[in-house]
C-alpha positions in Angstrom: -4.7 -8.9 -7.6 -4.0 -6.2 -4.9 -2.4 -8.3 -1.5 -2.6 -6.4 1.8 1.3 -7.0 2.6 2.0 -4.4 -0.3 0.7 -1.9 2.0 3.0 -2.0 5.2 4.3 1.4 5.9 7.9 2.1 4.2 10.7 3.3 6.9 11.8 6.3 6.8 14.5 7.0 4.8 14.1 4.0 3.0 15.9 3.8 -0.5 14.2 1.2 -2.2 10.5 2.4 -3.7 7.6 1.2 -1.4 6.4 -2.3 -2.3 2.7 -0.6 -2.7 4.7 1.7 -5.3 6.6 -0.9 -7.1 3.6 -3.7 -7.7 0.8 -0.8 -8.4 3.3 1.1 -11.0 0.4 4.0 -11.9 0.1 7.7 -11.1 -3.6 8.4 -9.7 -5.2 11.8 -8.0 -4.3 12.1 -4.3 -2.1 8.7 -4.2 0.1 10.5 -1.4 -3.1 10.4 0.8 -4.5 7.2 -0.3 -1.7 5.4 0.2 -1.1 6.9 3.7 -4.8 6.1 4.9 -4.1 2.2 3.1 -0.8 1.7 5.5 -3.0 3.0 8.5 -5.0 0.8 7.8 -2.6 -2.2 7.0 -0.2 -1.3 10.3 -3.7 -2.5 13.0 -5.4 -5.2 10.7 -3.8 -7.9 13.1 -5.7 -6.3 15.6 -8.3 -6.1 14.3 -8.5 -9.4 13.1 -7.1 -11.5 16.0 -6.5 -9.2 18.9 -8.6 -6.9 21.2 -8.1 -3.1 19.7 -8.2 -0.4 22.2 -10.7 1.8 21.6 -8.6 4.6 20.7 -7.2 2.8 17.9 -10.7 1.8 17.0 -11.4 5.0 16.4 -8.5 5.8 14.5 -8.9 2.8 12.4 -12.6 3.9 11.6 -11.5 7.6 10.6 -9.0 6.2 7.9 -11.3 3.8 6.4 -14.2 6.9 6.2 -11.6 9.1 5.0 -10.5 6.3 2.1 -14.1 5.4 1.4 -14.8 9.6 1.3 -12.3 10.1 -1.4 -12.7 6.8 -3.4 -16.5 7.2 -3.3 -15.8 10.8 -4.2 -13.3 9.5 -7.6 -15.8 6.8 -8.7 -18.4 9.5 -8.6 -16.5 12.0 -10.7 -16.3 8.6 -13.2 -20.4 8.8 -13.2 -20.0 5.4 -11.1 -22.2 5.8 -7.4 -21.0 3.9 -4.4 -22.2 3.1 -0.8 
């Protein structure tokens, strides 16, 4: 089970490991990157879900997810497994 609070973006300078770290525990290709693009993405989904989004952050919302679906798409691919 992978809940969507583990992915609130860690202060900076924070000394205790990110939540996402601690609960996920593994090592993966470009997890810097993922990671980022998942607390983008976790920081506007109230937003998104109950609020009216500018359109700015529409947009910016929309370029994380295609980046995140780009390089997960790109992974499962390299597993032999195709994706939409």
């Amino acid at each position: 089970i992978i809940k969507h609070e583990w992915f609130k973006r860690p202060n900076p300078g924070q000394k205790i490991i990110p939540l996402a770290e601690r609960k996920l525990g593994i090592d993966f290709p470009e997890k810097e990157q993922i990671l980022s693009l998942m607390y983008t993405l976790e920081e506007h989904r109230n937003k998104l879900i109950y609020g009216k989004p500018s359109e700015v952050a529409l947009e910016a919302i929309l370029k994380a997810f295609d980046k995140l679906h780009s390089i997960i798409k790109e992974k499962m691919k390299d597993l032999g497994e195709e994706i939409e």
